[in-house]
C-alpha positions in Angstrom: 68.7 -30.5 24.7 67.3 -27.8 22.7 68.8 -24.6 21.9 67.5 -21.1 22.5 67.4 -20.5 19.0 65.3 -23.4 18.3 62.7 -22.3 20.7 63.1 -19.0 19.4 62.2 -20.3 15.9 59.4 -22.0 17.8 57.7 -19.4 19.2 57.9 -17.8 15.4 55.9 -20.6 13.9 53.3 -20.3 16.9 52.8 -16.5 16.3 52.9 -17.3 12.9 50.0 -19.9 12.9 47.7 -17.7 15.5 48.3 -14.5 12.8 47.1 -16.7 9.8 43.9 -17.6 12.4 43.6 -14.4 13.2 43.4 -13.1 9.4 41.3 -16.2 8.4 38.3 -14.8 10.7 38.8 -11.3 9.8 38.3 -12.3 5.8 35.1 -14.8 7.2 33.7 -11.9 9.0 33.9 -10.0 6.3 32.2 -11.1 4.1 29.5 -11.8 6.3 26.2 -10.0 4.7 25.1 -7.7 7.2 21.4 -8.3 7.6 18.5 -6.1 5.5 17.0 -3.2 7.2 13.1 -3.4 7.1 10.7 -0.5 6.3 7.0 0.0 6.7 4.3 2.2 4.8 2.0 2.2 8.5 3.5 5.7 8.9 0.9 6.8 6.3 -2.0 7.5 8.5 -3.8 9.8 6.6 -5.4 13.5 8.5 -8.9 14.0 9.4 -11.1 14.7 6.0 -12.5 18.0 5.6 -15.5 16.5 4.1 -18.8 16.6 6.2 -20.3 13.6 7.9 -23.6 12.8 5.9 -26.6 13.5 8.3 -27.8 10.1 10.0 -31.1 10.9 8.3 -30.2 9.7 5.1 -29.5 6.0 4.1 -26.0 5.3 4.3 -23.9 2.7 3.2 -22.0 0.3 4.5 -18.6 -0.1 2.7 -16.7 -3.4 2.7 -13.0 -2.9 1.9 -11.3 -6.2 -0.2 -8.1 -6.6 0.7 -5.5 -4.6 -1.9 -3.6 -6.2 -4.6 -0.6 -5.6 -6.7 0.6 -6.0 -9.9 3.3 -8.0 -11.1 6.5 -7.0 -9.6 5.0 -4.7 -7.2 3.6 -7.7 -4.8 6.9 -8.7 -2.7 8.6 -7.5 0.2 11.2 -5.7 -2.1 11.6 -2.0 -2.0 11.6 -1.3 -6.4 13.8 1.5 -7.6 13.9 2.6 -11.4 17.2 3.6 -13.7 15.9 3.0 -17.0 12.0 2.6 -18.4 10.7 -1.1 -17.9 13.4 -1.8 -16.1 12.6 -2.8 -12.6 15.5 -3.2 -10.2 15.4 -3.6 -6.0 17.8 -2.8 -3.4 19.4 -6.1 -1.5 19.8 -5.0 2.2 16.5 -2.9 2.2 13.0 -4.7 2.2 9.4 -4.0 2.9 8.6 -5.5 6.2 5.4 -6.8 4.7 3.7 -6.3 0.9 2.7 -2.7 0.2 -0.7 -4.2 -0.9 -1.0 -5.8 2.6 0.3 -2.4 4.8 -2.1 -0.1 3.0 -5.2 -2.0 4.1 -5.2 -0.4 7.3 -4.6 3.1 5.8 -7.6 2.6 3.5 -9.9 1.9 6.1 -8.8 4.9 8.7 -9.3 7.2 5.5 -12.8 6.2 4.5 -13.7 6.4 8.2 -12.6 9.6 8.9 -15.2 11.1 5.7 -18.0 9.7 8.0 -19.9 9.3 4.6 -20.5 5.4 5.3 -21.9 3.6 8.2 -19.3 1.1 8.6 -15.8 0.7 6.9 -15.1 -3.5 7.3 -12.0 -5.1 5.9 -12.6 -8.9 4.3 -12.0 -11.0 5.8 -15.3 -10.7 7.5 -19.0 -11.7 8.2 -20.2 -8.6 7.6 -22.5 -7.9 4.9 -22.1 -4.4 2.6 -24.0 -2.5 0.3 -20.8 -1.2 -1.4 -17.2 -2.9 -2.4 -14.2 -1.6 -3.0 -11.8 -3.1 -4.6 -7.8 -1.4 -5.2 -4.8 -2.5 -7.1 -1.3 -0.8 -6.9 -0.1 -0.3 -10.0 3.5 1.1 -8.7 5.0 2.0 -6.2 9.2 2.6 -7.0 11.8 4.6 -6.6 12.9 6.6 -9.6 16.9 7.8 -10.1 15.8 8.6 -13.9 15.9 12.4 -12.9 18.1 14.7 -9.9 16.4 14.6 -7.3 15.5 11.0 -7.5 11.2 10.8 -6.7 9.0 8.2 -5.5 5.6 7.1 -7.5 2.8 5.3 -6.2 0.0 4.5 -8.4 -3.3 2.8 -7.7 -6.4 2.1 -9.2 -9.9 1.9 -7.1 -13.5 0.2 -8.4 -16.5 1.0 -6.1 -18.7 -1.7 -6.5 -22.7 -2.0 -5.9 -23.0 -5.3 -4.0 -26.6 -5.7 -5.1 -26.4 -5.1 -8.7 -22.7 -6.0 -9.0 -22.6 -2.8 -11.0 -19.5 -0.8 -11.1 -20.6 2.7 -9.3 -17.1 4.6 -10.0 -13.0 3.9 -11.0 -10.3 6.0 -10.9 -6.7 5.8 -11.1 -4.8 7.7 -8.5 -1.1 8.7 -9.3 1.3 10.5 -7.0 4.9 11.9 -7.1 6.8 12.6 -4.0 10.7 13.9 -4.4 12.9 12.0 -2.0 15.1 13.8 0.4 18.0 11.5 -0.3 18.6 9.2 -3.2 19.4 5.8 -0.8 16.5 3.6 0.7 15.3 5.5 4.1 15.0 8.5 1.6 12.9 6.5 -0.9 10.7 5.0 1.9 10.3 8.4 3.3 8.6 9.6 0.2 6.9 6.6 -0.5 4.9 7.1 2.7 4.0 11.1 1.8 2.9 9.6 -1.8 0.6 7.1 -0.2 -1.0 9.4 2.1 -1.7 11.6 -0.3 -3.6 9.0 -2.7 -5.1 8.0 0.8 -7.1 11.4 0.8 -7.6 11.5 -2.6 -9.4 8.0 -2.4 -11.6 8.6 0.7 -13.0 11.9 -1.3 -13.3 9.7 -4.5 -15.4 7.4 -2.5 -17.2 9.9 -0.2 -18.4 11.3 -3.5 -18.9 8.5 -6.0 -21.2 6.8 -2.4 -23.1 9.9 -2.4 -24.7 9.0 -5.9 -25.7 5.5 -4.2 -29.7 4.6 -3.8 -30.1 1.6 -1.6 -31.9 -1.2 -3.3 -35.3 -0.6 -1.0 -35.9 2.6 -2.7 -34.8 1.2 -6.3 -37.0 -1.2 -5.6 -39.8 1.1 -4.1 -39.3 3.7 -7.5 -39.4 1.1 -9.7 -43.1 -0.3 -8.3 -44.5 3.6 -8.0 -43.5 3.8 -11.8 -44.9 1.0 -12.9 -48.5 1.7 -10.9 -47.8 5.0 -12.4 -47.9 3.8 -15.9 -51.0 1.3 -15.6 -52.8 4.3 -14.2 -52.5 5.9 -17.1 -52.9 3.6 -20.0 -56.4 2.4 -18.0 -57.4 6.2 -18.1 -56.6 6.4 -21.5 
């Protein structure tokens, strides 16, 4: 027969075991990563240009956006923050939800659109032919704690291209600051997407303007003929 203190000691041993259960799921669970939060730059849509649509009347081009790249470092889903110069460092719950290089395609195009100073904006992929290419890099785009308030920088550099001549028309490198309203991620992300959006306006005017300077190769073509007729006029006169 058993006793009432050996069940007593019994039921012990059973709490016992189900505590040490009990604790062994708590440690498991906690140590569990909790999964990374993912942030986006399509927030960036940049505002109608002030610029003025070119008139209809004169021959406009057709500007065929490659898709962007990014330098080394700078072309992954992680979100870059700085501490020290050269020193590249990225948060590990907080990630890009795609490349910046691949989110700012869209903003590119929506900018140069809205100048209406070219008759199409395409995107390659595509079968569409251009008169004009442009092709961007990002340079940075990070998170800096070197200085209270920490600040965001985004850095690009754009090459308008003659598709004819496979001349370079225009470059420029674009650089933007933007303080962040909290030093964590969601602040940094924040910023990043008023620093973009500024560079956004900035390119559309660089290539509004630098396209304005652009003579389609009909007329180059045309010039070139009346100049030379031009100069055979004259040495037969003389």
């Amino acid at each position: 027969m058993i006793r009432t203190s050996d069940r007593s000691l019994c039921r012990l041993a059973y709490a016992g075991i189900w505590l040490v259960l009990l604790g062994a799921c708590s440690v498991l669970d906690a140590t569990k990563e909790a999964p990374p939060a993912y942030y986006s730059l399509y927030g960036a849509r940049p505002a109608s240009s002030s610029l003025s649509p070119v008139p209809w009347s004169i021959a406009v081009p057709t500007l065929i956006v490659n898709p962007p790249h990014a330098a080394a470092g700078f072309d992954s889903h992680r979100i870059i923050y700085v501490r020290e110069p050269l020193l590249l460092e990225y948060f590990a719950r907080s990630e890009w939800v795609d490349t910046p290089a691949r989110m700012i395609a869209p903003s590119i195009v929506a900018a140069l659109e809205n100048t209406g100073a070219f008759r199409a904006v395409v995107l390659t992929p595509s079968s569409a032919a251009g008169d004009l290419r442009l092709d961007v890099e990002i340079l940075r785009l990070q998170h800096e704690f070197a200085s209270t308030p920490s600040r965001v920088r985004f850095t690009l550099r754009a090459y308008l291209v003659d598709n004819e001549t496979r001349q370079v028309l225009a470059r420029r490198e674009f650089d933007e600051t933007v303080v962040a309203a909290q030093a964590d991620p969601y602040g940094g992300v924040i910023a990043a997407n008023g620093a973009v959006q500024k560079v956004m306006l900035r390119l559309a005017s660089f290539c509004a303007e630098a396209a304005g300077s652009w003579v389609p190769a009909d007329s180059r073509r045309h010039k070139a003929g009346e100049l030379l007729q031009s100069s055979r006029s004259s040495a037969s006169s003389n």
